[in-house]
N, C-alpha and C positions, 0 to 999 in steps of 0.2 A: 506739642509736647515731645512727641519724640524727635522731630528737627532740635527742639531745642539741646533735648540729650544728646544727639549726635553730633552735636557742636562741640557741646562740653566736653564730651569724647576726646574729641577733635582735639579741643585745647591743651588738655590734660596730658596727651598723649607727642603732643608740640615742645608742650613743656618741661617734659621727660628725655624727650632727645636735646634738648637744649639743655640741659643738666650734664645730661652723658656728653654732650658734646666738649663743654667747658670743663669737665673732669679728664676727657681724653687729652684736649690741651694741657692742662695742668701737667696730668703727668709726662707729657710731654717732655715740655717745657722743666720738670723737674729732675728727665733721666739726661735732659743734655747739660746738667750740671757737672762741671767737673767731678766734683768732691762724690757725688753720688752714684756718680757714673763709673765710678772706681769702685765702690765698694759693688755694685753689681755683676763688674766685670770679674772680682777677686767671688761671690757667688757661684757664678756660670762655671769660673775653672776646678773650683773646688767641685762642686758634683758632678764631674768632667772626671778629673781625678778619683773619687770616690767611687765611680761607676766603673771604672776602670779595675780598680785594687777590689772592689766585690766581686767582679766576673774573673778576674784573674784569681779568687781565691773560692769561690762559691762550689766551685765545681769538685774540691777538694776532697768532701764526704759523697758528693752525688756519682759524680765519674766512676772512679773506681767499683760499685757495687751496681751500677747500670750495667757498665760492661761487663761484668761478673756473671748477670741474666742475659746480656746477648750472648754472650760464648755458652753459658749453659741450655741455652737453646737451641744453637747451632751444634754443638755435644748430643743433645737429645735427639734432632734431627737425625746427626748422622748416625747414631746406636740403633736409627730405623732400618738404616740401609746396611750399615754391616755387624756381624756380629762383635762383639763389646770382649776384645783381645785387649786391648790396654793393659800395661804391667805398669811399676812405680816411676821406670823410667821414663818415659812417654808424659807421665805425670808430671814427673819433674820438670822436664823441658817443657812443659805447656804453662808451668808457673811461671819459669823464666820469662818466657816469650812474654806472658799476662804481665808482668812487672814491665818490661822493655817497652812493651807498650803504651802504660800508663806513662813509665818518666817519657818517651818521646812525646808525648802527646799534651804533656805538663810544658814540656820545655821549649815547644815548638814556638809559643808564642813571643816568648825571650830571645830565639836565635833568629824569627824575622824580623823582631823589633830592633834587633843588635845591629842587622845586614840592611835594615832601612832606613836607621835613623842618621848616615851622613846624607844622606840624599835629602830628607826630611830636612836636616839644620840646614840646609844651603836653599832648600826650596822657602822656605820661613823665615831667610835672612831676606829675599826676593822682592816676596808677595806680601810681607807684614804676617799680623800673628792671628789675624782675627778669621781670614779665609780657611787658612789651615787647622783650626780649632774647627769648625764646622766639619770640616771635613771628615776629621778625628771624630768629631761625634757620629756621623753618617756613618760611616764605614762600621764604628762599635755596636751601633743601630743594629744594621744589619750581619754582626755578629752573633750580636745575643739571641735576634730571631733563629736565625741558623740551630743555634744550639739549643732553641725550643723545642724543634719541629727536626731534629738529626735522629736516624735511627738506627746509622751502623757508623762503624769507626771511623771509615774516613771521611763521613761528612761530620763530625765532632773535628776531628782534624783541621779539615780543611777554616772550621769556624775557630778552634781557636789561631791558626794561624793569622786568619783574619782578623781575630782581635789584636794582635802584636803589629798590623801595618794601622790599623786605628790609632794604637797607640803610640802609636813613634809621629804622627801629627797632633794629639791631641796633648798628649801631654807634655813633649817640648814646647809646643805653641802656648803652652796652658802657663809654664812656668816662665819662659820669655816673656808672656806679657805682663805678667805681674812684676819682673822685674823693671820692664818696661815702663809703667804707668806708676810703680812706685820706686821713685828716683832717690828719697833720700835715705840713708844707713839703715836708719833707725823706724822705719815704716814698712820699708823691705824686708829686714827682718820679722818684725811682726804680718805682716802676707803670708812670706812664705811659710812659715810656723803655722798658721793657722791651714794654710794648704797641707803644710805636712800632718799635723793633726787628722785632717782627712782622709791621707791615706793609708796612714795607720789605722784609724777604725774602721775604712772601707775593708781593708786587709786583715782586721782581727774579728772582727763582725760578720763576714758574711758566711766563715762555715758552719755557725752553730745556725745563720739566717737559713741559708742554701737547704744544709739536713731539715732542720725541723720542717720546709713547706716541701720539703721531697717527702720524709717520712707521713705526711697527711694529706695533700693535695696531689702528690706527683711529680713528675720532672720537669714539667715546663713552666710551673706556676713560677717559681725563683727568677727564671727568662725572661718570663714576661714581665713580669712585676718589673725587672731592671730595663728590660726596653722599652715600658710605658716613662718610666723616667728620663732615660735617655732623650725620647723624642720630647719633651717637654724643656730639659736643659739645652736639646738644638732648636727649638721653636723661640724662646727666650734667646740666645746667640743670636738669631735673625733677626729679631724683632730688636734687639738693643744696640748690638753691634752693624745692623746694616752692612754686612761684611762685602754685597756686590754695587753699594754706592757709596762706598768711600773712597776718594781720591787724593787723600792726604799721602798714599804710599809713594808718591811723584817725589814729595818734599824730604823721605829718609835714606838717609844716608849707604850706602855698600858697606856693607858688614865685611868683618875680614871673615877669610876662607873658613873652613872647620880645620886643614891642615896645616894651616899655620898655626891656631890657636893649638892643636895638639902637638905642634914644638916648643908652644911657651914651656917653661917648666916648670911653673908656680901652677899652672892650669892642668899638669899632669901629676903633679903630686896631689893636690885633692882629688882627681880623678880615681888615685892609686886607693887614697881613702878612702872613699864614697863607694869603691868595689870590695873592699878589703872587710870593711867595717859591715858589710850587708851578706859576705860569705857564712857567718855561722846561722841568721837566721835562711838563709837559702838553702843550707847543706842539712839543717836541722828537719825542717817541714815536713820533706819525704823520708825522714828517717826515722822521725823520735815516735810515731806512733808502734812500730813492730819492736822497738824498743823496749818501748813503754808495758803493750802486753806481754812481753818475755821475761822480764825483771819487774814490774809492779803487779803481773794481771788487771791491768787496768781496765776497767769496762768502757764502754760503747759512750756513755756520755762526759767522764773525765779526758778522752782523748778530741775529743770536737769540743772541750772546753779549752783545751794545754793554753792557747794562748791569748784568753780573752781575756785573762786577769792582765796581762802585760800592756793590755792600751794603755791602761793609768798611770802607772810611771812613765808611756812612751810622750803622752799629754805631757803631763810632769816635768819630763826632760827638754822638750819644747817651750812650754813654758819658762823652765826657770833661764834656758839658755837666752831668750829674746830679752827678761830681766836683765840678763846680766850684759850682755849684748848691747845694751841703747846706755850700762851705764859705764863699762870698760871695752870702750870696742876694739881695743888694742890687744885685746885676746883672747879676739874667736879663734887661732890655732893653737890655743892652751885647752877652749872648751872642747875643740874636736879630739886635740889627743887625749885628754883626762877619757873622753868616752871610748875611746879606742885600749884605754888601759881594762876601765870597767868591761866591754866588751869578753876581753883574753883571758879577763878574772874569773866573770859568768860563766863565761864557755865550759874552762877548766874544770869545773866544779859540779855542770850538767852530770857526768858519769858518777859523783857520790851520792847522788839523790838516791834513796829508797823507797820513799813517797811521793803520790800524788802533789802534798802537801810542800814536800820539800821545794820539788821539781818546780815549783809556780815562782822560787826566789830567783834562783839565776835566772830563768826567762824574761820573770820582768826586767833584771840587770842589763841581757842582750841589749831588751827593748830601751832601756833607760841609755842607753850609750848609742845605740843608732839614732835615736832622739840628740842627743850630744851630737853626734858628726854631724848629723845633715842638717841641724837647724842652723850650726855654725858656718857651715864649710858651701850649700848653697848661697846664700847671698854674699861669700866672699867672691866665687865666680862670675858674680856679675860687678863685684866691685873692679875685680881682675880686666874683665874688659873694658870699664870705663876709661881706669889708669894706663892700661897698657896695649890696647885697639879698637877700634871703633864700637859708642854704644849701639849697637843692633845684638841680642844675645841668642836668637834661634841657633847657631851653632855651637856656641858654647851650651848650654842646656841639652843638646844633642850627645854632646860629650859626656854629660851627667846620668843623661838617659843610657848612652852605651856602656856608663861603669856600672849599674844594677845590670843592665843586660847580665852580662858576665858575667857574675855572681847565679843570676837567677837562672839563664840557659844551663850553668856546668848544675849545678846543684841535684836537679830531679836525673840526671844523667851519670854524674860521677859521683856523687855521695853512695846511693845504695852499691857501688863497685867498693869505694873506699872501706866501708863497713864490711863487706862479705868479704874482703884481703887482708884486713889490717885488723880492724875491730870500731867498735862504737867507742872506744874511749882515746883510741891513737886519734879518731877523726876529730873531737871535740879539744886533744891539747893540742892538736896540729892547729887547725882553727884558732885560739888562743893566744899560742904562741905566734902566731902572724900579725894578729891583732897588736898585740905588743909590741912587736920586733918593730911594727909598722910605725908608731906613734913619734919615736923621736924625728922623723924625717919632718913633720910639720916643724922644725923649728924655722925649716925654710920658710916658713910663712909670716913667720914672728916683726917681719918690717913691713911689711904687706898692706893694714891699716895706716902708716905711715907716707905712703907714697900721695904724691902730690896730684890729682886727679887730670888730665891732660888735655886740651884745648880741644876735643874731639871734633866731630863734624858736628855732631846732633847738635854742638852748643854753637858753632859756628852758624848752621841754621836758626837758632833760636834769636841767635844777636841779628842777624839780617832782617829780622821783621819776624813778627808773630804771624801765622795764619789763622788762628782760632783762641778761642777764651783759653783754653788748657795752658797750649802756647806762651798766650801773653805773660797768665800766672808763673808759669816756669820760666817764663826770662825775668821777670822781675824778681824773683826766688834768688837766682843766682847772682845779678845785677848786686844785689840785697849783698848777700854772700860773699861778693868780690869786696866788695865795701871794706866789711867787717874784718875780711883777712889782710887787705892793705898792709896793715899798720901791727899783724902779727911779723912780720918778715917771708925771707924767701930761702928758707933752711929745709932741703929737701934730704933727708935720709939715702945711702948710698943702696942702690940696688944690690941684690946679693949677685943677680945673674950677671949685673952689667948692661942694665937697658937704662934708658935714656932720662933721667929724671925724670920728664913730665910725662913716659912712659911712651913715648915716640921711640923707634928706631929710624936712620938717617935716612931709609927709603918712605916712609911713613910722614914726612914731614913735607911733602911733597903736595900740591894740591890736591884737595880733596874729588872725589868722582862721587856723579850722581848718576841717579836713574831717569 
């Protein structure tokens, strides 16, 4: 009897790994499906993204009043060993220095990420997008640990620095491949909208997340919680993207330089945008809370609210722009400057608030207009380089990533100068007024959907033979596509710069180089 049960055992337990075995196939078999395999891949970069804009905002309520206790400890220290002479001045300059220290320390992440990321677009145009995404996750890994386990300033420092060289692989590689794997208008816009979505609530979301498990668990709980994540979005990257046995990177094409593409000029005026249009919430952040309680008294939990209400119109703004986007796509540089007016509007109007209440409408306006430019004005970028040099985007996206730098580096650094010179209300029409002043240049862009997409390499490869399912569907895609347009004509709208119809210049049209 009991041989016999230990058979049955036996069988039962045969029978179970052969279930599991035929479900590990399956799903297999079902991630190396194109269609599916995309939307996993658009997954991975979003909580890539997300994990990103929470540590980069987390720290917001927690930082500041950490170091408040280590300096108060080190104060108390030293009142041991010498007698307690301090006057008001000594005071004052030890607030300064405390402020100086926060905005470096806010900004540090933004001016490596600024000074890494041409290095980054040219290493991503290389290697493909999938190695440098892992990477970006590894390195933010071991950021956020850092800032678990950090107990004096410069090792806070030195982590958040650490997160700004994360981020200048992860999240260029993040948005290159999405532009990448999603090739047509009107898909790519919906991607990257939905990424963007991401990191607007990763960035509105984690200071009320950050404070409330500081104020109850402590400081490292927020850390951890987001580096048990992390390592989970790079164990899925491994496991889906096989990023060190793919050999398809032989078959893509040489991307153009970063420094050519930052001579196009269609590629530097959204640049100009995507900076311009992201200065008043970066100059706002470290400012409007000492604001806030000098003109509203505003308490402790209305200022780690200010901009949670603002996700929703910034969704909103995303939203309706990808709407409008798949059905007039001939003016996404009408959506981005409409949002650059709404921006200069909001801004202006931040200094009449008297309430809490008030304060939440222009914020959301901000947010509802940066929602406008970048939902419109990212997927023009990668249209920019289909039409006008080679489809590989890790540089260009590099580009995108270095116009927030800028904004976000000066902001924690020159905004609280701007306000203690000038005032809180000179800073928000200045602001404003830029945002405006900026908007009519998008007219440049206004022929931009019109250009005629350009015989690239990528498609050049695609016609020489497929190498994989993906492949194949994408040259039939196009094949399809060439058909259809035949028999539209061959009336290509005049460049405004002077580049080449099919977006070739005469050195460009030269055989193509591979790796």
């Amino acid at each position: 009897m009991a041989s016999e049960g230990s058979i049955g055992l036996a069988q039962s337990a045969a029978l179970k790994l052969s279930e599991m075995g035929e479900r590990t196939k399956h799903l297999g078999t079902a991630i190396q499906d194109p269609e599916r395999q995309r939307r996993i891949i658009l997954v991975i970069v979003c909580v890539a993204l997300l994990l990103d804009n929470m540590l980069y905002m987390v720290i917001v309520p927690i930082i500041p009043d950490y170091l408040a206790g280590l300096e108060h400890e080190a104060e108390h220290a030293l009142a041991l060993l010498h007698t307690n002479n301090s006057n008001s001045t000594t005071q004052k300059v030890g607030k300064e220095n405390f402020d100086l220290e926060i905005g470096v320390l806010f900004a540090s992440k933004a001016i490596l990420q600024l000074l890494v990321n041409p290095l980054t677009g040219t290493f991503i145009d290389r290697v493909g997008y999938d190695i440098p995404l892992l990477i970006g996750l590894t390195i933010m890994f071991l950021s956020t640990c850092t800032f678990a386990f950090a107990e004096n300033y410069g090792t806070l420092f030195a982590a958040r620095s650490l997160q700004g060289l994360g981020s200048a692989f992860a999240d260029t590689s993040g948005l290159a491949m999405i532009a990448d794997k999603y090739t047509e208008e009107g898909e790519r816009s919906r991607a990257l909208g939905i990424a963007l979505a991401f990191i607007s609530f990763g960035s509105l979301v984690a200071p009320p997340f950050g404070g409330v498990l500081y104020e109850f668990a402590g400081k490292r709980v927020p850390f951890l919680v987001l580096a048990c994540v992390c390592f989970a979005d790079g164990v899925l990257c491994l496991t889906v993207l096989k990023p060190f046995s793919n050999n398809t990177r032989a078959n893509i094409p040489v991307g153009t330089p970063i420094y050519k593409l930052m001579m196009d000029p269609y590629i530097m005026v959204v640049a100009g945008a995507l900076t311009t249009c992201n200065i008043p919430l970066a100059f706002l952040e470290p400012t409007i809370a000492n604001w806030m309680e000098e003109t509203m008294n505003s308490t402790q939990w209305e200022i780690g609210l200010t901009w949670l209400p603002a996700f929703f119109p910034h969704v909103l703004g995303v939203y309706l722009t990808v709407k409008l986007a798949s059905q007039y796509p001939h003016l996404q540089w009408f959506y981005g400057a409409l949002g650059m007016v709404i921006i200069g509007a909001s801004s202006c109007t931040v200094p009449a608030c008297k309430t809490f209440g008030q304060l939440i409408w222009p914020l959301c306006g901000i947010c509802f207009g940066i929602a406008l430019v970048d939902t419109a004005l990212l997927p023009t970028l990668a249209f920019l380089v289909d039409v006008r040099h080679v489809s590989v985007y890790g540089s260009v996206y590099a580009i995108a990533d270095i116009s927030y730098c800028v904004a976000y580096a000066l902001g924690p650094i020159v905004a609280g100068q701007i306000v203690h010179n000038l005032g809180f209300v000179q800073l928000n029409l200045g602001m404003g007024l830029v945002n405006v002043l900026y908007a009519p240049a998008l007219l440049l862009l206004r022929n931009v959907s019109f250009m005629k997409p350009s015989h690239s390499e990528r498609n050049m490869l695609l016609e020489e033979g497929a190498t994989g399912l993906y492949d194949t569907i994408k040259m039939e895609e196009r094949q399809n596509k060439r058909k259809g347009l035949s028999s539209a004509g061959n009336c290509v709208p005049v460049d405004t710069f002077g580049a080449h119809p099919r977006g070739y210049s005469e050195e460009e049209t030269s055989e193509p180089e591979y790796i």
